[in-house]
TIZALUM-652143 format. One line per 8 residues: their letters; for each residue x, z, y of N, C-alpha, C, O. Coordinates in nm, 2 decimals. Example, Ala and Ser with C-alpha at 12.3 -4.5 7.8 and 13.67 -1.06 7.14 Angstrom:
AS) 1.32/0.78/-0.57/1.23/0.78/-0.45/1.32/0.78/-0.33/1.42/0.85/-0.33; 1.28/0.71/-0.22/1.37/0.71/-0.11/1.29/0.79/0.00/1.34/0.80/0.11;
***
This chain:
XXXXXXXX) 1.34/2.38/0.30/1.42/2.26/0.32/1.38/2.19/0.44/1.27/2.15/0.46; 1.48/2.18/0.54/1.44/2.06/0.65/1.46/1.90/0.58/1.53/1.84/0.50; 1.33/1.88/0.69/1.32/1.71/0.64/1.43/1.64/0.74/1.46/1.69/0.85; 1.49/1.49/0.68/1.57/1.42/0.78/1.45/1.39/0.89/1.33/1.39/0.84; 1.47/1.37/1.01/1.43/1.34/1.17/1.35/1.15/1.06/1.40/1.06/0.99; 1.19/1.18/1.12/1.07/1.11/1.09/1.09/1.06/0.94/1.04/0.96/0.88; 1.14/1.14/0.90/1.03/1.17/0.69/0.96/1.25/0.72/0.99/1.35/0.79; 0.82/1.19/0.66/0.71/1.26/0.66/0.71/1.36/0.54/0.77/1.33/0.43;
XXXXXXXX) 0.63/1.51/0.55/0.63/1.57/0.46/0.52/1.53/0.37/0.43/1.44/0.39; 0.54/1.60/0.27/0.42/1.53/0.15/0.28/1.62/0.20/0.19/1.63/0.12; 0.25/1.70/0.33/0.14/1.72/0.35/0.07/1.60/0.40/-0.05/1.59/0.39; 0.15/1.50/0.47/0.13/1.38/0.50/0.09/1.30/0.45/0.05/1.21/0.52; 0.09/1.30/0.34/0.12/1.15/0.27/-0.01/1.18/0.16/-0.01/1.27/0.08; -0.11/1.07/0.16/-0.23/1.07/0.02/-0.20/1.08/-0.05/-0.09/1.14/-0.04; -0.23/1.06/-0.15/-0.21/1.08/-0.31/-0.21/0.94/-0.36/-0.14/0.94/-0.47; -0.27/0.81/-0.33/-0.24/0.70/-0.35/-0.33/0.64/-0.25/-0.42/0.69/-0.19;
XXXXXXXX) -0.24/0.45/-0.26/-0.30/0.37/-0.13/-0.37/0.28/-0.18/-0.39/0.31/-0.30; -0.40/0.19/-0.15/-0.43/0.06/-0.22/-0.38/-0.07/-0.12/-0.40/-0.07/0.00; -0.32/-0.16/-0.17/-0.27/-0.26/-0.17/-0.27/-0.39/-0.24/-0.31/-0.35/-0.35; -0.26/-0.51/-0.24/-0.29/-0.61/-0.34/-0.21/-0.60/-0.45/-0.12/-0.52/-0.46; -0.25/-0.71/-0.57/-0.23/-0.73/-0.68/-0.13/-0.82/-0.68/-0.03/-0.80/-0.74; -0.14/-0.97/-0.59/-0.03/-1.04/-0.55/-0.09/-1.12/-0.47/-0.19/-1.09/-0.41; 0.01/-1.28/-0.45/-0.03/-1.33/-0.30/-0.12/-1.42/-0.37/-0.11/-1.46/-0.49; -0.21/-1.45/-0.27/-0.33/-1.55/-0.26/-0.31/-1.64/-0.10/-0.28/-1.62/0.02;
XXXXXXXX) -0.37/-1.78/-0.17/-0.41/-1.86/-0.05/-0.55/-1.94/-0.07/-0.59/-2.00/-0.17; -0.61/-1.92/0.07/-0.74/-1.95/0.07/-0.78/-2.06/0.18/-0.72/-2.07/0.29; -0.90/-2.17/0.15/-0.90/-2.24/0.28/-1.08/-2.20/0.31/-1.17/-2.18/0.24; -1.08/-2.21/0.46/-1.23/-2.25/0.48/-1.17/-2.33/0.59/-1.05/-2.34/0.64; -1.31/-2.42/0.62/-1.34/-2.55/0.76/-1.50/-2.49/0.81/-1.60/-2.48/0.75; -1.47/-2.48/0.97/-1.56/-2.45/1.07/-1.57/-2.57/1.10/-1.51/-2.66/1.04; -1.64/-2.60/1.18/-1.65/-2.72/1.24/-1.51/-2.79/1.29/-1.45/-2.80/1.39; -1.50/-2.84/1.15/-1.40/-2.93/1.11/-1.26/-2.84/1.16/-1.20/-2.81/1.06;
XXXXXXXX) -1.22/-2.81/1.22/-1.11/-2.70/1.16/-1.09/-2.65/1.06/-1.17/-2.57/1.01; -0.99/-2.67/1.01/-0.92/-2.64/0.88/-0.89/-2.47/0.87/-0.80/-2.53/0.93; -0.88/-2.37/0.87/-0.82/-2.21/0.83/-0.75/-2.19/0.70/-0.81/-2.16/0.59; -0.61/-2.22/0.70/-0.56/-2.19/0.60/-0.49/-2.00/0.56/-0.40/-1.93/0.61; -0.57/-1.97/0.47/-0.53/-1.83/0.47/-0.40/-1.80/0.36/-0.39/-1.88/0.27; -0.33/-1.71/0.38/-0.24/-1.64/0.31/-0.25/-1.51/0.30/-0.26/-1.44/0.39; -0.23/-1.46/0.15/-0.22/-1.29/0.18/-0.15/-1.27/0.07/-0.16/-1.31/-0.04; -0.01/-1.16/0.13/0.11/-1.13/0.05/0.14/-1.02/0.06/0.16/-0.97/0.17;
XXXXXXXX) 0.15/-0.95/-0.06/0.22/-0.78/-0.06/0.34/-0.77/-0.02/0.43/-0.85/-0.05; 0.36/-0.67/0.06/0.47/-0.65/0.15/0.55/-0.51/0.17/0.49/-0.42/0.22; 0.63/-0.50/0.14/0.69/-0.33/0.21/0.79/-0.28/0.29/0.82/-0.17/0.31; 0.85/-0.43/0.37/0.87/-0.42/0.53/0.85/-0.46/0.62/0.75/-0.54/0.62; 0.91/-0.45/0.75/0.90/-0.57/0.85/0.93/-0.70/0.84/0.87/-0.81/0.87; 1.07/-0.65/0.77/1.17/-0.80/0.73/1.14/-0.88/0.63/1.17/-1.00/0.62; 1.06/-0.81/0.55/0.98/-0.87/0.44/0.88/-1.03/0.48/0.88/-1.15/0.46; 0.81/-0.90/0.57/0.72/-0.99/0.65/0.76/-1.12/0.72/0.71/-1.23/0.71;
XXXXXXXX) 0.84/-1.08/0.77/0.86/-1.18/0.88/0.92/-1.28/0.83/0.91/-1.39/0.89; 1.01/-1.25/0.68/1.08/-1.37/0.61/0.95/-1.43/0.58/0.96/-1.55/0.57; 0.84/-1.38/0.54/0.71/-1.45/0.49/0.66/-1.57/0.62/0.64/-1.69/0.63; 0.65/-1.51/0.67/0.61/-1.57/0.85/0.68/-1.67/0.85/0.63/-1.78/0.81; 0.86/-1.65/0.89/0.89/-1.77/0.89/0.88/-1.89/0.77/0.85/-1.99/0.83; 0.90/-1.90/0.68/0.85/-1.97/0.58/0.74/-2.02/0.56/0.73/-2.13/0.50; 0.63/-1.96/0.61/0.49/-2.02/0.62/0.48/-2.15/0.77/0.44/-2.26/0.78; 0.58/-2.03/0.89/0.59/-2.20/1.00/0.65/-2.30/0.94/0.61/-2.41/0.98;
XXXXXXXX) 0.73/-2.29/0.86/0.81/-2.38/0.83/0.72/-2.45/0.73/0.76/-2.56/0.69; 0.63/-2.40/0.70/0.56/-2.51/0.57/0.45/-2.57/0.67/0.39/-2.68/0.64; 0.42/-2.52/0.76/0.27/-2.57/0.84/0.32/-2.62/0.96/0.25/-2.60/1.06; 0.43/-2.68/0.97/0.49/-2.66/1.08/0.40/-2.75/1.17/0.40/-2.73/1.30; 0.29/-2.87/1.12/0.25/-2.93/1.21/0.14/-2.90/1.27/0.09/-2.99/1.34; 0.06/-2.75/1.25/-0.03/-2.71/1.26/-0.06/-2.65/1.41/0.04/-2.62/1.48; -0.17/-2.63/1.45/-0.21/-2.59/1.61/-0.17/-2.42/1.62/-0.12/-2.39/1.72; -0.18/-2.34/1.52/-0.17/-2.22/1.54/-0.14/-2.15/1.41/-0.22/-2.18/1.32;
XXXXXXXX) -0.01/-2.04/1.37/0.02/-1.97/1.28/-0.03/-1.80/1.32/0.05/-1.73/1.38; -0.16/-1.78/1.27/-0.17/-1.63/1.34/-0.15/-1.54/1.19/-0.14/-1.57/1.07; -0.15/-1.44/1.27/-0.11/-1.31/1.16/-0.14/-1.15/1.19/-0.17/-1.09/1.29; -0.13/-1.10/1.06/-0.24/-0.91/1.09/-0.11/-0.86/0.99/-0.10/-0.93/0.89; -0.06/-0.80/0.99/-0.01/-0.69/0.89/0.02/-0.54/0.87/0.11/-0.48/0.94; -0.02/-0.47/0.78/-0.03/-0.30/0.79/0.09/-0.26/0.69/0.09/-0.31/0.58; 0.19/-0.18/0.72/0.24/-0.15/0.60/0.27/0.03/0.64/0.24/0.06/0.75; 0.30/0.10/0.56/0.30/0.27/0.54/0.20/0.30/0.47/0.12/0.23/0.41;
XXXXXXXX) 0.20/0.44/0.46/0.08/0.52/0.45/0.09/0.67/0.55/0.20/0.70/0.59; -0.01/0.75/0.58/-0.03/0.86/0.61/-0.01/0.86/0.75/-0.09/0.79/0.82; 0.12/0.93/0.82/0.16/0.91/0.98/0.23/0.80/0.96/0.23/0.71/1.05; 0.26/0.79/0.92/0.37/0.68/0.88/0.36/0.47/0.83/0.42/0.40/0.75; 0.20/0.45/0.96/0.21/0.36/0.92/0.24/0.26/1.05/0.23/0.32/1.16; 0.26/0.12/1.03/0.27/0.02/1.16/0.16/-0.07/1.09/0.12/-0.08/0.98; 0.15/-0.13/1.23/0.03/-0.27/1.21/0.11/-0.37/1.29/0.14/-0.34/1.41; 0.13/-0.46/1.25/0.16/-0.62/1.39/0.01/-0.71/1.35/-0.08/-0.70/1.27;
XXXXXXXX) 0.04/-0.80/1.47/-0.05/-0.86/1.48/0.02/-1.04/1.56/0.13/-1.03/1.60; -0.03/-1.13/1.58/-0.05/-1.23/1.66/-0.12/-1.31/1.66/-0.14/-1.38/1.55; -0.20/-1.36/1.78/-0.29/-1.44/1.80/-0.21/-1.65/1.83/-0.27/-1.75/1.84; -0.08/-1.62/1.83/0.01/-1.76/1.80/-0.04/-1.86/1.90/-0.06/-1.97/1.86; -0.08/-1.81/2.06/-0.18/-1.95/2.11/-0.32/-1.93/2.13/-0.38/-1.99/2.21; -0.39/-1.81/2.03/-0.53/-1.84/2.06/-0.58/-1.75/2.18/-0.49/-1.69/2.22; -0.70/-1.72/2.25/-0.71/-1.64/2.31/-0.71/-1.52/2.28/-0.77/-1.49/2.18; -0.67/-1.44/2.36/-0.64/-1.27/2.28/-0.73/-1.22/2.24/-0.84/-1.24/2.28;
XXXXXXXX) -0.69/-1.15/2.14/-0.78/-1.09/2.03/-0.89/-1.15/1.96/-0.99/-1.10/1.92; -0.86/-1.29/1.95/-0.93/-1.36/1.83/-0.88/-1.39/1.76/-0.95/-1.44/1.67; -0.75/-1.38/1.72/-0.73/-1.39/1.55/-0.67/-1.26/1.46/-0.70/-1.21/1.35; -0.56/-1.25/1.57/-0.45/-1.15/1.49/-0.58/-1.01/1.44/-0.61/-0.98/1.33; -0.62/-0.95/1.55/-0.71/-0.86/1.55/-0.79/-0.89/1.43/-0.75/-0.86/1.32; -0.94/-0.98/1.45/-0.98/-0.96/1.31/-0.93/-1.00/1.20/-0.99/-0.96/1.10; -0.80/-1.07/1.18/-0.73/-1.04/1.05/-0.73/-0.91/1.01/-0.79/-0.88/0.90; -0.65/-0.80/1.11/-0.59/-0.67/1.04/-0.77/-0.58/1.05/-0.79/-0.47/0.99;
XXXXXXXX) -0.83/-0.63/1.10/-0.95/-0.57/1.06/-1.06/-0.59/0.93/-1.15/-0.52/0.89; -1.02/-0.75/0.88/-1.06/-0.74/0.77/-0.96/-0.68/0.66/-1.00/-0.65/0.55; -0.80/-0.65/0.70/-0.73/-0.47/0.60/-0.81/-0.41/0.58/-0.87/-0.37/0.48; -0.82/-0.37/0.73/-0.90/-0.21/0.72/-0.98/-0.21/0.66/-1.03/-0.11/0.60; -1.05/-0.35/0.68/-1.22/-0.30/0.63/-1.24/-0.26/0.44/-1.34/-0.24/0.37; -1.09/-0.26/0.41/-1.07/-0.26/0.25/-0.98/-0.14/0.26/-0.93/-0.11/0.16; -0.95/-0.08/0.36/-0.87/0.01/0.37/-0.73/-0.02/0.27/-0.71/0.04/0.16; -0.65/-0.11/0.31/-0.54/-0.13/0.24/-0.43/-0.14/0.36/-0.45/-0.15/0.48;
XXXXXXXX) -0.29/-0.15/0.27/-0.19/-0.10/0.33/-0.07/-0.21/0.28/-0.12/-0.28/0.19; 0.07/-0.23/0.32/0.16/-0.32/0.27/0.13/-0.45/0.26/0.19/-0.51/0.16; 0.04/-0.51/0.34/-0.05/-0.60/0.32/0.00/-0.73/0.43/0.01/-0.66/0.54; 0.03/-0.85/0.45/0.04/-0.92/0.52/-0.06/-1.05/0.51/-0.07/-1.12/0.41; -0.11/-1.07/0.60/-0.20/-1.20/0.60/-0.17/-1.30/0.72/-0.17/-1.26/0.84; -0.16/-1.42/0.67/-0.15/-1.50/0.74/-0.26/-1.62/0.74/-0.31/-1.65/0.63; -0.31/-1.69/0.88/-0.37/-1.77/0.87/-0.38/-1.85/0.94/-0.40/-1.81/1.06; -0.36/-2.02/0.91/-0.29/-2.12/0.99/-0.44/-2.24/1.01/-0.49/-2.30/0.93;
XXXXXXXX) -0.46/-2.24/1.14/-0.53/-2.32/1.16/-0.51/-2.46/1.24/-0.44/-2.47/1.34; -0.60/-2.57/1.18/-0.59/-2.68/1.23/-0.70/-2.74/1.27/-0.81/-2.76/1.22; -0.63/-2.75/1.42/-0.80/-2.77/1.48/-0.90/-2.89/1.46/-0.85/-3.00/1.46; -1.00/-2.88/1.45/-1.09/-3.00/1.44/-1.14/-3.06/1.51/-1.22/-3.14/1.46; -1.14/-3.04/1.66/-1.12/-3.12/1.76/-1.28/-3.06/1.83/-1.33/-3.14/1.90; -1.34/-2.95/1.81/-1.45/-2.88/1.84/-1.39/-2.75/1.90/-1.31/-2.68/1.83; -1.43/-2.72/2.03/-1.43/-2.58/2.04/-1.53/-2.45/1.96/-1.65/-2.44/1.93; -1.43/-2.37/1.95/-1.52/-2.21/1.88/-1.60/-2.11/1.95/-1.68/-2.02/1.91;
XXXXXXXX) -1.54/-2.16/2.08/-1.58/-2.04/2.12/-1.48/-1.89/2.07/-1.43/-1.87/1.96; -1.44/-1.77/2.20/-1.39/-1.67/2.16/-1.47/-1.61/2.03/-1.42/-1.58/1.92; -1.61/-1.59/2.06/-1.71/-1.52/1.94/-1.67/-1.60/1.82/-1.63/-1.54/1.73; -1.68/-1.73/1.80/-1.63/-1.85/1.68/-1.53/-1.81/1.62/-1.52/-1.80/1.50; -1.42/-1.78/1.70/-1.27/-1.80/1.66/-1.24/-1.67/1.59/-1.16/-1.66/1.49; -1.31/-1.57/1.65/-1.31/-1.40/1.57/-1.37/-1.43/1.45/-1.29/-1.43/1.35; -1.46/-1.46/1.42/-1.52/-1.46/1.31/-1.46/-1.58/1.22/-1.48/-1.58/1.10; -1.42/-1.65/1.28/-1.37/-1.74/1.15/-1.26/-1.69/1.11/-1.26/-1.69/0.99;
XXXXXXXX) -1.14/-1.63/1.17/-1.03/-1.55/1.15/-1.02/-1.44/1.06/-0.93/-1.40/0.99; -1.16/-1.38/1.08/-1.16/-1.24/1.05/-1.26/-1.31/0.86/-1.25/-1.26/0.76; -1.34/-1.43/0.89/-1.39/-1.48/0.74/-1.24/-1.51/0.69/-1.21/-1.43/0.59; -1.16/-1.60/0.73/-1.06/-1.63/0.62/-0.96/-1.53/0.56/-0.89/-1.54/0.46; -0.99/-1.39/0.69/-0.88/-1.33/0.57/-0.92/-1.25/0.52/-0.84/-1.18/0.46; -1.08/-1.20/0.52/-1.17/-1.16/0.42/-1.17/-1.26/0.29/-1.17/-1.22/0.18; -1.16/-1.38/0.33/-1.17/-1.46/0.18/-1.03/-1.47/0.10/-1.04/-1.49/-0.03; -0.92/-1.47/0.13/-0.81/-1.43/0.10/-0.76/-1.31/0.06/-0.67/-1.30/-0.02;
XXXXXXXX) -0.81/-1.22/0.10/-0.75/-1.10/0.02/-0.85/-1.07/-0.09/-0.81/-1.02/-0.20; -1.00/-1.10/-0.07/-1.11/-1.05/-0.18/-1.02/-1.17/-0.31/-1.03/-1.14/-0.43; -0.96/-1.26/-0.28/-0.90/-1.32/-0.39/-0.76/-1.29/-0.46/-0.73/-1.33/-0.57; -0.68/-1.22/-0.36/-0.58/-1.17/-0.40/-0.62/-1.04/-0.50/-0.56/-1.04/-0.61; -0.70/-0.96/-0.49/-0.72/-0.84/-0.55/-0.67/-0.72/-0.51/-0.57/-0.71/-0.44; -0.72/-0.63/-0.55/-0.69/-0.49/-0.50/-0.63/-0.39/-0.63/-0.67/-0.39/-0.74; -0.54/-0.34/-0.58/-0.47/-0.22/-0.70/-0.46/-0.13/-0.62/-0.44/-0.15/-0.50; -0.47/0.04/-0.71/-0.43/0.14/-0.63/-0.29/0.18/-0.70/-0.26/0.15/-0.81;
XXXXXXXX) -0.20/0.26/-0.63/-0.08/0.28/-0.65/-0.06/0.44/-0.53/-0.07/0.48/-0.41; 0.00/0.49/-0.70/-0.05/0.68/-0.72/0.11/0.73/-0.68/0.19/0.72/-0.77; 0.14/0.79/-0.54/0.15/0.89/-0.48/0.21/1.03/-0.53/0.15/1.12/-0.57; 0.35/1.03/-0.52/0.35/1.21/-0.54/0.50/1.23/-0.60/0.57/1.13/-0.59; 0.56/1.33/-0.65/0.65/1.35/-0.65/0.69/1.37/-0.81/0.59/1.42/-0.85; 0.78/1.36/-0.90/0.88/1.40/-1.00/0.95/1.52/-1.01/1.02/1.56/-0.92; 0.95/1.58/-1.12/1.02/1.69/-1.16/1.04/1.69/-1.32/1.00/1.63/-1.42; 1.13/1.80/-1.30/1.15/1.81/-1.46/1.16/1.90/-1.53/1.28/1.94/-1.55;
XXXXXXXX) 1.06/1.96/-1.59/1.05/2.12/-1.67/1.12/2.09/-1.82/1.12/1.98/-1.88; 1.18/2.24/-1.86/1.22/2.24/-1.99/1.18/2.37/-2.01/1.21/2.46/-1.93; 1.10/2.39/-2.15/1.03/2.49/-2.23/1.07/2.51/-2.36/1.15/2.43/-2.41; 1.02/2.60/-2.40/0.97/2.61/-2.62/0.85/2.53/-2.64/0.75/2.49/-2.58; 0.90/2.51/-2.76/0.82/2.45/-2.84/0.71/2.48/-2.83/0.63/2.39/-2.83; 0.63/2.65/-2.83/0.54/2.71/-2.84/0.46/2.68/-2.72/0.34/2.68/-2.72; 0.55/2.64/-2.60/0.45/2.63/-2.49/0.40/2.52/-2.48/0.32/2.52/-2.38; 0.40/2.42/-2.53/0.39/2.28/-2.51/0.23/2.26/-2.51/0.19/2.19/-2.43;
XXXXXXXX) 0.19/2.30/-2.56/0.00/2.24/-2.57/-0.03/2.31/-2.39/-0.08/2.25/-2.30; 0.01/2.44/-2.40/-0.02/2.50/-2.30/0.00/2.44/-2.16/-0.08/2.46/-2.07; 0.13/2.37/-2.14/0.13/2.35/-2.04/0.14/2.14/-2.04/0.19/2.06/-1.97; 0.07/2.14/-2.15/0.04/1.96/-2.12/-0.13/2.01/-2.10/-0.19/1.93/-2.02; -0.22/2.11/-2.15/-0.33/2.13/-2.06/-0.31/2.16/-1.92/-0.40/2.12/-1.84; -0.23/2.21/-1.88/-0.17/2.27/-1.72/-0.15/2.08/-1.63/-0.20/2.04/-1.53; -0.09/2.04/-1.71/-0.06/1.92/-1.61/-0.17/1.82/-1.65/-0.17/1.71/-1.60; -0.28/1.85/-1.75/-0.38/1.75/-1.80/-0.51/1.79/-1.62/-0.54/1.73/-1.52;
XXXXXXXX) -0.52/1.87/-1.68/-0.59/1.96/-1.56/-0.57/1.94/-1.42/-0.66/1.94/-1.34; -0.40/1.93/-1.39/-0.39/1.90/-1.22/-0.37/1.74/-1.15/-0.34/1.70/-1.04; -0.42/1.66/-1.32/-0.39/1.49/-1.33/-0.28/1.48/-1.31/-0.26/1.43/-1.19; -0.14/1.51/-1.39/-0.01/1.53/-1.36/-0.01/1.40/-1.48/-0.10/1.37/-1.56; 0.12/1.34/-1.45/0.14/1.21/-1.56/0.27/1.26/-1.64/0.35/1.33/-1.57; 0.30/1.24/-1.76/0.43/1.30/-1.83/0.50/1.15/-1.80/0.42/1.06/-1.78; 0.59/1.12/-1.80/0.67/1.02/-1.77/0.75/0.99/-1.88/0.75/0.88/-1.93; 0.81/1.09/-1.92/0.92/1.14/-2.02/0.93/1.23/-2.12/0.96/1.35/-2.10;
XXXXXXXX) 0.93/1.19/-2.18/0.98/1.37/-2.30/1.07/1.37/-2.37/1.08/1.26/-2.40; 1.17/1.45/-2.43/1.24/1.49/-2.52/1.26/1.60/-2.60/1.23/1.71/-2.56; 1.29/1.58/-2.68/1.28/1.71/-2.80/1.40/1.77/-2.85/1.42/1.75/-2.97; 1.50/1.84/-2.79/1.61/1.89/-2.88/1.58/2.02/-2.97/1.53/2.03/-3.08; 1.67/2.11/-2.85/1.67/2.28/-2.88/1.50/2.32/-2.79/1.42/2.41/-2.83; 1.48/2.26/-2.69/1.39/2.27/-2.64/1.31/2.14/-2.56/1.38/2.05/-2.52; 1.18/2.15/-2.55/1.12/2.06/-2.49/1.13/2.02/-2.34/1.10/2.10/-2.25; 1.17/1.92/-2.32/1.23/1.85/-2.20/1.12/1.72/-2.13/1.11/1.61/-2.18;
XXXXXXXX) 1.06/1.76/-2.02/0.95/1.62/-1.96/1.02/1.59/-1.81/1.10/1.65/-1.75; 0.97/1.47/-1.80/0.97/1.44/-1.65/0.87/1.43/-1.63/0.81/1.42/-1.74; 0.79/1.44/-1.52/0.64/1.43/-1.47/0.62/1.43/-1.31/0.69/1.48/-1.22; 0.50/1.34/-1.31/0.50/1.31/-1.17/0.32/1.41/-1.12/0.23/1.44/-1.19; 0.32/1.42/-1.01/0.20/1.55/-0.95/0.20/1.47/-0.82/0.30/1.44/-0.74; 0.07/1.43/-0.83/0.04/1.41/-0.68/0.07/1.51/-0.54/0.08/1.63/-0.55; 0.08/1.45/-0.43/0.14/1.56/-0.35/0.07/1.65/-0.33/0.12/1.76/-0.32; -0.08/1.65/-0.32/-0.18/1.76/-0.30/-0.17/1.85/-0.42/-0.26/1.94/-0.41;
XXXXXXXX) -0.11/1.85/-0.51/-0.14/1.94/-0.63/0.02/2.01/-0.67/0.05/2.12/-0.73; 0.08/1.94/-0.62/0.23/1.96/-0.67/0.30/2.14/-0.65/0.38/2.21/-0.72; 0.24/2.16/-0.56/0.24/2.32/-0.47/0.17/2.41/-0.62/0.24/2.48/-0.69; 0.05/2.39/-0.64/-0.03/2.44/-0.66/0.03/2.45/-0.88/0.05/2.55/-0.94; 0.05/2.33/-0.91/0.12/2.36/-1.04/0.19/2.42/-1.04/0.21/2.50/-1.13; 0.28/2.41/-0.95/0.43/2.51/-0.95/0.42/2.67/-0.95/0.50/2.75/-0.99; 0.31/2.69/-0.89/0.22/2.83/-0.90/0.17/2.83/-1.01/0.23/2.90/-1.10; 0.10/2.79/-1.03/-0.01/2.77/-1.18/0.12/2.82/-1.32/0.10/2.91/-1.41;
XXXXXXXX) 0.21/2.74/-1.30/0.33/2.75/-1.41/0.42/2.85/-1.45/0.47/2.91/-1.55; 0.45/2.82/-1.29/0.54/3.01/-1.35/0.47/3.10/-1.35/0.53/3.18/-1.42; 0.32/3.16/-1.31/0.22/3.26/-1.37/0.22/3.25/-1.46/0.25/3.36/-1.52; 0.19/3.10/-1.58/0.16/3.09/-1.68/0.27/3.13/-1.81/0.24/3.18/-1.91; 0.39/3.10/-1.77/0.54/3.16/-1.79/0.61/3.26/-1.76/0.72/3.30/-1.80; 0.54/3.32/-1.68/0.61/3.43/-1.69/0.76/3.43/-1.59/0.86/3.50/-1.60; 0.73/3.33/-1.50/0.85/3.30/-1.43/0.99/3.21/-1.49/1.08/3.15/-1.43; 0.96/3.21/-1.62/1.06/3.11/-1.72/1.08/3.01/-1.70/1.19/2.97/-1.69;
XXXXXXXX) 0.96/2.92/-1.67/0.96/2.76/-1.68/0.91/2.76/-1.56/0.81/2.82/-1.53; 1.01/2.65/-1.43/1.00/2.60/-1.31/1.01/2.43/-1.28/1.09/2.36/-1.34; 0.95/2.40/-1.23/1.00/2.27/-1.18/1.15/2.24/-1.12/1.21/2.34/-1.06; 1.21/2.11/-1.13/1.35/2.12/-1.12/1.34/1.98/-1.07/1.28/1.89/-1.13; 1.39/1.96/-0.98/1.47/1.82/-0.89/1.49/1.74/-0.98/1.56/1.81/-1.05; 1.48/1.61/-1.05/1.49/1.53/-1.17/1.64/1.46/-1.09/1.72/1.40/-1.17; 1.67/1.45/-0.99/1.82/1.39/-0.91/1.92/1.51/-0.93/2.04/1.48/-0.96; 1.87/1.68/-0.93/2.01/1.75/-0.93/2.13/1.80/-1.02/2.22/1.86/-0.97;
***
């Protein structure tokens, strides 16, 4: 099967990412600067940026709205960034570096500072940027979210233990079942494994029982 022009194949793509649980807001004060943090799950640009604007609009009287955001997984990911005013690469940067340093993904953080009438210093300003949205997402929380593809086998009755050991074994999830004339699942297989059940299965059948497109 050809893929449409930039879908990534599932050789591409992990098996699952991690991302937050939901949005959090957090404050620290440096020398008397205010850092007000935000962090919100996200899964576009547009997403994003409706977040963004809404946040100028709530802080609107503030010295600086900076921001880090990662969303994809595998080849398939983007990062933005903005420093909104500060000197480059003191905010936006260590925002999206406190992502990475949790290795997460769909993730937007924002953090709006009010100055306190002290300079930071470039070295100051990284690190306080890069603390608030370390403290902001350690409070939003972390979930993982599992990767992989759906199908839909139909068997006998007789095979059933045999091949829920088969998908016990390759951490396959049953989704679905039904029971007529014959036993009917949906199930999802991570992409690294999904190859390899489909082999495993019709050996084990005898070529009878295949995986089947759960859409066709």
């Amino acid at each position: 099967m050809i893929r449409p022009p930039g879908e990534p194949s599932t050789s591409d793509l992990p098996d699952s990412y991690l991302t937050l649980v939901g949005s959090a807001e957090s404050e620290l004060k440096v020398q008397r600067s205010r850092f007000l943090a935000l962090a919100f799950p996200v899964q576009t640009e547009l997403e994003a940026q409706a977040f963004l604007s809404a946040t100028a609009r709530r802080y609107h009287d503030s010295r600086h709205v900076c921001y880090g955001f990662k969303l994809g997984v595998g080849r398939q990911t983007i990062t933005r960034r903005s420093d909104d005013g500060e000197p480059s690469g003191t905010a936006g940067e260590p925002i999206l570096a406190a992502i990475a340093k949790l290795e997460l993904t769909d993730v937007l953080v924002i953090v709006v500072r009010y100055f306190g009438g002290v300079k930071l210093g470039t070295g100051g300003l990284a690190r306080a940027y890069g603390q608030a949205g370390a403290m902001v997402l350690a409070k939003a929380g972390i979930r993982e979210v599992h990767l992989g593809r759906q199908f839909v086998i139909h068997f006998p009755y007789a095979q059933e233990k045999t091949i829920r050991h088969l998908l016990e074994a390759r951490g396959g999830r049953l989704l679905d079942q039904k029971y007529g004339e014959s036993v009917s699942w949906r199930i999802q297989l991570a992409h690294s494994v999904w190859r390899g059940f489909a082999t495993a299965l019709n050996d084990l059948t005898a070529g009878k029982v295949n995986l089947e497109d759960p859409e066709s």
